[in-house]
N, C-alpha and C positions, 0 to 999 in steps of 0.2 A: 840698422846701425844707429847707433847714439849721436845724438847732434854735437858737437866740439860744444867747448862752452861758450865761444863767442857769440855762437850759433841761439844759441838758447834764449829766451825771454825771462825775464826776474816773474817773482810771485809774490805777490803781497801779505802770503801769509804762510813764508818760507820759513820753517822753523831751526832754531840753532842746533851746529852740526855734532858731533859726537869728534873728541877727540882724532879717534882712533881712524875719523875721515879726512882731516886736514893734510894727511902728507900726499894721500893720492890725487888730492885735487892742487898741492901746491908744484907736485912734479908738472903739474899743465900750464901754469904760469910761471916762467920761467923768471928769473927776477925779483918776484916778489918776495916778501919774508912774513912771517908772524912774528910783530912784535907789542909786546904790552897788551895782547889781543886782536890788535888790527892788524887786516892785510895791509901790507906797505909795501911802495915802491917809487923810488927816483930816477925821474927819467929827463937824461943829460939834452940841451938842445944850441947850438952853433950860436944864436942870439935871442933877443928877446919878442923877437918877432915869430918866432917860429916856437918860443914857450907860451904866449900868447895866442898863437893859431892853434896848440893842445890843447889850452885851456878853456878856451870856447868850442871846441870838440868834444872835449870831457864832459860839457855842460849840455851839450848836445845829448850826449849818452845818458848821463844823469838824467835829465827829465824826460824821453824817451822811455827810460827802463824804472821810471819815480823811483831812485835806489844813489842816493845824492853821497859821495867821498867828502873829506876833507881836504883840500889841497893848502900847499903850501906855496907860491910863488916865488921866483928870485929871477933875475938877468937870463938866466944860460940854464934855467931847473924847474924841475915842479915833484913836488913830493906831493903823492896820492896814497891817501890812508881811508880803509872802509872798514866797516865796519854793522851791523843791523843794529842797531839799539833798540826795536821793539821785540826783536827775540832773546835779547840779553846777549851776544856774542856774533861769532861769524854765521854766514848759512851761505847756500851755494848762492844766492843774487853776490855774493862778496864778489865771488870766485868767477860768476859771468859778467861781470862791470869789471874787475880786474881785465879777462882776455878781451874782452874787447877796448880798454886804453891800450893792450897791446900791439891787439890791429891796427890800430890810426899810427903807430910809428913801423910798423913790420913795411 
């Protein structure tokens, strides 16, 4: 059986995915969208203490899985945008650094 993606480890020399592969991997991440080319997703939180307990989670994951997002901070949010820029586009490390910010709020 196939490891879920959260499951899964990034590759450093994951190459960019083929169209035609983005929708079956975004049914897995529920939430997230493709836009502009980046995976993207906003995840709501009660205060800023608790966007800030994400954000040093996410940084945790990040350099664990060397596969670093873009975040966005505010009060009560954080927007997380990925993206691989050395393959030119998305490739599944997107997709496994995506499910896994999703576990730290699941």
């Amino acid at each position: 059986m196939a490891a879920t993606l959260a499951h899964r480890q990034c590759r450093p020399d994951a190459p960019a995915l083929a169209a035609d592969a983005l929708p079956g991997l975004l049914e897995q991440v529920a939430g997230w969208r493709i836009d502009n080319g980046y995976l993207v997703r906003e995840f709501r939180f009660a205060d800023y203490h608790r966007t800030i307990a994400f954000v040093n989670a996410s940084a945790w994951i990040s350099h664990a899985q060397d596969h670093h997002p873009d975040l966005e901070v505010a009060y009560a949010r954080c927007s997380v945008r990925f993206i691989t820029h050395s393959a030119g586009g998305l490739t599944e490390n997107d997709f496994i650094c995506a499910a896994r910010h999703d576990a730290l709020v699941a």
